[in-house]
N, C-alpha and C positions, 0 to 999 in steps of 0.2 A: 705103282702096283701095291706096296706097300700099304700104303693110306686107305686106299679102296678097299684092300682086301682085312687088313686087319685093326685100321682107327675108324673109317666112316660107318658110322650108322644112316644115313640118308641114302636113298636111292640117287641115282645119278642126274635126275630130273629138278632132286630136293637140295643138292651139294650149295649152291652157290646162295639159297636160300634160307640155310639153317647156319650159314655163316662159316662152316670148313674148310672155305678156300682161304683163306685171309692168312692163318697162322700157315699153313704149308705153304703160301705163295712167300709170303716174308722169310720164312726157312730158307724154300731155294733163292730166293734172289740173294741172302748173309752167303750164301755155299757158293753162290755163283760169283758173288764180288770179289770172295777170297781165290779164289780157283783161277778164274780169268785171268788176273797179271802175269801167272807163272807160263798160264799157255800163252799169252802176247810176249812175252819173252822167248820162250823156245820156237816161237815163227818166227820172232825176228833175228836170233842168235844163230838157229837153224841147231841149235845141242841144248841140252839140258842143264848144265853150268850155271849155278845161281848167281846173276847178278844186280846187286841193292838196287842201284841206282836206276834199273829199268822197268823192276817190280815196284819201285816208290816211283816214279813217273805214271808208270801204268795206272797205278791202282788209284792215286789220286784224280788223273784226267777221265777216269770212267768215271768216276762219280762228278766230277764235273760236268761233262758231257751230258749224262743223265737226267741232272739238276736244269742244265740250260733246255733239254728237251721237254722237258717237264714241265719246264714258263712258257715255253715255243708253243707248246701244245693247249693251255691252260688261254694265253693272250688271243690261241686262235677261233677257242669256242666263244670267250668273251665278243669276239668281233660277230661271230653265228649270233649269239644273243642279241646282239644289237640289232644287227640284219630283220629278225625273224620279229623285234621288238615296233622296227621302223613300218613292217607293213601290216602288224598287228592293229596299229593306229587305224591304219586305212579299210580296215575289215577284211583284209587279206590275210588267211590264217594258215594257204597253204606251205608256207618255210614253217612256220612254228609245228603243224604236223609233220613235216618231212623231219625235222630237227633235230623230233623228241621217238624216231622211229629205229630200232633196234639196229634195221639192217642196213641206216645211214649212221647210225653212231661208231658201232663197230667198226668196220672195212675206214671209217673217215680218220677217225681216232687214231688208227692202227697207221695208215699212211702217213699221216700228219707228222706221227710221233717220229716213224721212222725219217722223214725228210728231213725232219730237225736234227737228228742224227747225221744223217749226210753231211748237212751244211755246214754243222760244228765243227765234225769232223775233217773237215776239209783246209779247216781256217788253226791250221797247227798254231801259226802264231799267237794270232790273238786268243788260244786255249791256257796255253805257256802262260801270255800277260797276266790275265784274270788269277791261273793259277796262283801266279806270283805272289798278285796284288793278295789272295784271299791268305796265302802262310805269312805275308810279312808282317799282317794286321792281328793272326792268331798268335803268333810268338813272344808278343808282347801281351796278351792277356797271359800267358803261361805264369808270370813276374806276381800275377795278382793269384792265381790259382796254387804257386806254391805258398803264398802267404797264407790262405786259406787252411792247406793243407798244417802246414806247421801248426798255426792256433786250434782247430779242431784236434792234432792231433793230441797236442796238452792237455787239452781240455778231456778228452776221452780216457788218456790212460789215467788220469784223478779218478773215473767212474769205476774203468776196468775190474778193480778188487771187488764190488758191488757185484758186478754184472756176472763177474764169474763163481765166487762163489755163494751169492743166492741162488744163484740159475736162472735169474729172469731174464726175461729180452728187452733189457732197456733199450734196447735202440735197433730199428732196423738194417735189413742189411741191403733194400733198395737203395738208399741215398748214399750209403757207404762206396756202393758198387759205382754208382753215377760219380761220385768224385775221383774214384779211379779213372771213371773212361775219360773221364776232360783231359786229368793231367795226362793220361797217354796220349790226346790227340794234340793238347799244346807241346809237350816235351819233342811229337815228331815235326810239328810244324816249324821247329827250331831247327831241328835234325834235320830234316829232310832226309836226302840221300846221302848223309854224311861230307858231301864237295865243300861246307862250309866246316871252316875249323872254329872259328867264335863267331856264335852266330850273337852273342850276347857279351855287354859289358865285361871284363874280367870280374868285378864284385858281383855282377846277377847272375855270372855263370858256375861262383864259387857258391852262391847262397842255395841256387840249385841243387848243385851237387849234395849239400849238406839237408836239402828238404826231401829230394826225392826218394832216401831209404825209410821214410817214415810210410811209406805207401804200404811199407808190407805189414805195419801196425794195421792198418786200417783194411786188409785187406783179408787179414787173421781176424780180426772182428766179425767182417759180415761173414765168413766160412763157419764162427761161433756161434752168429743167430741163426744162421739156415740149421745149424748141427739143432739146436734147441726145438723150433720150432719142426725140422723133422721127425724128432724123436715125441713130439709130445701129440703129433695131426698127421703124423704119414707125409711119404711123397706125394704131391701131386704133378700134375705137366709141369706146370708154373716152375710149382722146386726144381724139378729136374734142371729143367733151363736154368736158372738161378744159380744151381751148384755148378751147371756149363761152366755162365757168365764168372763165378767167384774164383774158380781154377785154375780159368783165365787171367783172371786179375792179380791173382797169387803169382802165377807165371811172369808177368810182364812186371809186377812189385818188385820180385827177387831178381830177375833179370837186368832192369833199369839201377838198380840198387849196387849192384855187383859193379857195372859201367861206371855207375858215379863213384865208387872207390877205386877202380883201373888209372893208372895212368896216360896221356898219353893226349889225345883230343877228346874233347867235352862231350863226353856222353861216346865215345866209340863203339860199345859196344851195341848199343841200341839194334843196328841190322840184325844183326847175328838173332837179338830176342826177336825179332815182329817175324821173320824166317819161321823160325823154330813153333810158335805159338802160333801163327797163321795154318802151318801144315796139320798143327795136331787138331786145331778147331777142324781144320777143311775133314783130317779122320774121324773125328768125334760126330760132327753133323750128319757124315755120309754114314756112322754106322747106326744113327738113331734116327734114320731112314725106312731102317731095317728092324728086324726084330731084335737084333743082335743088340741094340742098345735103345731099345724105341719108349721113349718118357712116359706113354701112353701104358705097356707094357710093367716099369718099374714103379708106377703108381698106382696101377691096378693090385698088383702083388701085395704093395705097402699096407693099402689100404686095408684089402685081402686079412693081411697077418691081425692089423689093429683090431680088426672085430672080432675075429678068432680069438685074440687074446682077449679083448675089454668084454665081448656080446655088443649087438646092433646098437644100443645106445653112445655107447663108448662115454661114459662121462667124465669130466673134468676137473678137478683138482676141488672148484666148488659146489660138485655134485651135480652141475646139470649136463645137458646133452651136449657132447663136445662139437664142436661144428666148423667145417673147414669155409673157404672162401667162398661168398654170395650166400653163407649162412645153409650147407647144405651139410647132409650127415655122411657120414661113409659110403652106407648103400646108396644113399641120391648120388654120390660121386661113380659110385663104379657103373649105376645103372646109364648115368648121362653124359658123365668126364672122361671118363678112359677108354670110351673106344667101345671094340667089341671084345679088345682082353677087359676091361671092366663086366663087362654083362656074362661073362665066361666064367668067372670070378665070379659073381653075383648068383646064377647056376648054381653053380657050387655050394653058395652057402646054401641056397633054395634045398639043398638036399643033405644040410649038414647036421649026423649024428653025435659028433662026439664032442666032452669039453662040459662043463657046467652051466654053457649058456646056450647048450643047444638047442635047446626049442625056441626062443628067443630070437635066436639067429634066425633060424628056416623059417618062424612067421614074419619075419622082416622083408627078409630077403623074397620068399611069395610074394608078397602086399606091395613090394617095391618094382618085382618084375612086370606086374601086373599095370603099374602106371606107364600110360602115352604119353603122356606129356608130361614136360621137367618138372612143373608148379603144380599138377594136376595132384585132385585130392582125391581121396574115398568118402562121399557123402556120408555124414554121419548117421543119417535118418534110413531106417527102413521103409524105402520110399513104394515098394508096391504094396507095403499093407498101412502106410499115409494116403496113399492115392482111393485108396477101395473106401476108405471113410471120410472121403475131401467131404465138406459141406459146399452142394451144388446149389446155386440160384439160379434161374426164381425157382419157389419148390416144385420137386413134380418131374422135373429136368434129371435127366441121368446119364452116366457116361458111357458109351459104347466101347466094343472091345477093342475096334481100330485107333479110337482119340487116348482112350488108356496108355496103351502100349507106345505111340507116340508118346505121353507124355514122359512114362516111366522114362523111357530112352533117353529122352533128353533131360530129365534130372539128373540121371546118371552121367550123364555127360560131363570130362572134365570141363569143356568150354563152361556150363554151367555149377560144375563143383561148388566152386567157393560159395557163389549165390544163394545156394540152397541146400549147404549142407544142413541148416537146420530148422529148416520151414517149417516143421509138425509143430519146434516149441515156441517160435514165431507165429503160428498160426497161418492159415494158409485157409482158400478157395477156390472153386471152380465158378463162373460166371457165363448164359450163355448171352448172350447181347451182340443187336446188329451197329455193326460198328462203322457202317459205310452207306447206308441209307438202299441197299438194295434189297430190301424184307426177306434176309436172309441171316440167322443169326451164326456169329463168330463165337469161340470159346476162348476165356481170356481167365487164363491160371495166375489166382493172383495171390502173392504173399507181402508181408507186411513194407515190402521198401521194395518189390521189385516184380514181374510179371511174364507171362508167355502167353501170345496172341496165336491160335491157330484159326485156320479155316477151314472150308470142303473144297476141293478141287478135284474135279472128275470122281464123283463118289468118297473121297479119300479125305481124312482130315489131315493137313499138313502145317509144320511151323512156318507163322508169315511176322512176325515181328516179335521184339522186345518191349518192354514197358516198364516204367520207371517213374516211381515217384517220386515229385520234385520238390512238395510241402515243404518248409520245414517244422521242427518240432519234436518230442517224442515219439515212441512207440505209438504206432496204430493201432485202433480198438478196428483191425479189419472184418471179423465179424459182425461184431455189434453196429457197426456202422451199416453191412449189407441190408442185417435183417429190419435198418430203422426205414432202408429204404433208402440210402445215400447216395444213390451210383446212377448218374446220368452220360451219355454223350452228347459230350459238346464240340464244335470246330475248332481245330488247335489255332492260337493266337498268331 
């Protein structure tokens, strides 16, 4: 409800096609992975009483399970291919239509997946085995990943003084975060559900102990680049997540860290952290669901304040235009990234009086609500007092009011934006020529590297192709060439 009513911009028809399902779909399935164990627990315990050992079962063998569904289902379409490939040879192409048809993919997909389900789940034991086999083989890369950790971490706190008091971002805080998630997924695959007391060497379990509090050096770093790069670009979704993810890993740092100075068995305390940090993700997710915490919402705002304070350029330390990820500026984020609290936001500035950069603001923010499309431009040419002075061939030839106004339109057109924002200084024609040999002439708008072919259809002039030239070479002398008399149809090769 949430999403629809206050992130999606696309109509319900455009969702899946403008690519919004993707990020909500992997939201809920992270909310869904974390959540489930606790409910598989309280069906089987029949109370609410937390216990490790059936939350770490759980939650491993679902993603097991899923993983084996996943090849189950992927081996079965592989075999469809084959099928539909075998009697393709033979000129039988009815499997390859059925194959490749919505209402056989879907409902087939869907069952497929779930029987795989079934049968996995059926086969407790050999879940167990595979489990087995996949933590016994991760707990020993852990031996290689605290090594890693140690030497990166030396090497890092030598920069640290740099990084912190110049204020630059020497180093991100993607890869930072990634070295967190390994070492927590090999430190549990040692753990497990804590039933083993050494699951490691006594020296590999003591040199652990002594790597694992370095986690929270490294974890204090990337929480230092998001602070930096927040404060100098705004939040975006991205960040939001990002601060999720780094909070997380502060959590589970100091956590794991605390355990390895406890006495008592190797790493004991570890339940107690993945409990604790699990519940507060499953709160954090569910409330940025909501408006209550929704990334969409605090990066609309951020942004919001940055232009307010900088005006719509917002420029950057070396005076040009500051520009956040895929190279877009503030208002391109609120109008396309944030949702419909961005375009609310965006609004706003559209009608904003006060501040030293106000007018600046409101003509942005106009000019910006005004684009349909993310890339789309504003032609830079005054294209209907271009079009009133085109030079028409052959002479004598002139453009009526229907082929006009078509043409206008589609200059303006973002689809056509970039192409022609500056055909007047390019130079540019009108051409009428029968282009299909039925003694009927086509109009073909042509500019220096690139064209618009229309024709008449039922009294009406309508766009019927693109045109493009393919010479190479420099600039076209396209007039001078018209008036030499340059311009034949010939049969495309």
């Amino acid at each position: 409800w949430h999403h629809g009513a206050s992130v999606s911009l696309s109509g319900a028809e455009q969702f899946t096609d403008a690519g919004e399902y993707f990020p909500l779909a992997l939201l809920l399935t992270v909310l869904w992975l974390l959540a489930l164990p606790f409910a598989q627990s309280r069906l089987a315990a029949g109370h609410w009483t937390i216990q490790y050992h059936s939350l770490f079962a759980n939650a491993w063998r679902n993603k097991l399970t899923l993983a084996e569904a996943a090849l189950f289902t992927g081996l079965f379409w592989l075999l469809l291919f084959l099928w539909q490939m075998l009697f393709h040879m033979l000129k039988i192409d009815y499997f390859r239509e059925l194959f490749e048809d919505p209402i056989f993919i879907y409902p087939v997909t869907s069952l497929t997946f779930g029987c795989a389900l079934y049968l996995i789940g059926s086969i407790e034991e050999l879940t167990s085995v595979v489990l087995e086999q996949i933590l016994n083989v991760l707990k020993w890369l852990g031996l290689l990943a605290g090594v890693i950790l140690a030497f990166f971490t030396i090497a890092l706190v030598f920069n640290l003084p740099g990084l912190v008091f110049t204020g630059q971002r020497a180093i991100g805080a993607v890869w930072l975060l990634w070295l967190i998630a390994v070492i927590v997924l090999l430190l549990n695959a040692a753990y497990r559900d804590g039933s083993i007391i050494q699951p490691y060497p006594r020296w590999i379990a003591q040199l652990l102990r002594v790597v694992v509090p370095l986690m929270v050096i490294v974890s204090l770093t990337a929480l230092y680049s998001l602070l930096m790069r927040s404060q100098h670009y705004g939040l975006t979704v991205e960040r939001v997540w990002a601060w999720v993810v780094a909070g997380a890993a502060l959590l589970y740092s100091a956590g794991y860290s605390i355990s390895a100075f406890a006495r008592g068995p190797w790493l004991s305390g570890i339940a107690r952290v993945n409990v604790v940090v699990s519940i507060a993700l499953i709160a954090v997710i569910g409330a940025a669901l909501t408006p209550l915490l929704s990334p969409y919402r605090l990066a609309a705002n951020s942004q919001f304040r940055l232009v307010v304070a900088n005006g719509a350029e917002v420029p950057d330390d070396a005076g040009t235009t500051r520009r956040l990820s895929m190279g877009m500026t503030p208002l391109q984020y609120l109008r396309f990234d944030s949702g419909r609290y961005g375009r609310a936001r965006l609004e706003e500035l559209a009608r904003w009086q006060t501040g030293p950069h106000a007018d600046g603001i409101r003509q942005s923010a106009q000019e910006e609500l005004a684009q349909k499309v993310r890339w789309g431009a504003v032609p830079a040419s005054d294209i209907p007092a271009v079009v009133a002075k085109l030079r028409i061939f052959p002479a004598g030839r002139t453009l009526d009011q229907d082929l006009t106004q078509e043409l206008i339109a589609d200059l303006r057109s973002p689809a056509h934006g970039f192409a022609y924002q500056h055909f007047a200084d390019d130079g540019a024609a009108g051409v009428f020529i029968d282009l299909n040999g039925d003694n009927i002439d086509e109009f073909v708008f042509l500019a220096s590297h690139r064209g618009l072919v229309y024709e008449k259809r039922a009294g009406r002039w309508v766009f019927a192709a693109d045109v493009a030239r393919q010479a190479a070479g420099g600039k076209l002398d396209l007039i001078g060439e018209l008036i030499r008399g340059s311009l034949a149809v010939t049969t495309p090769k």
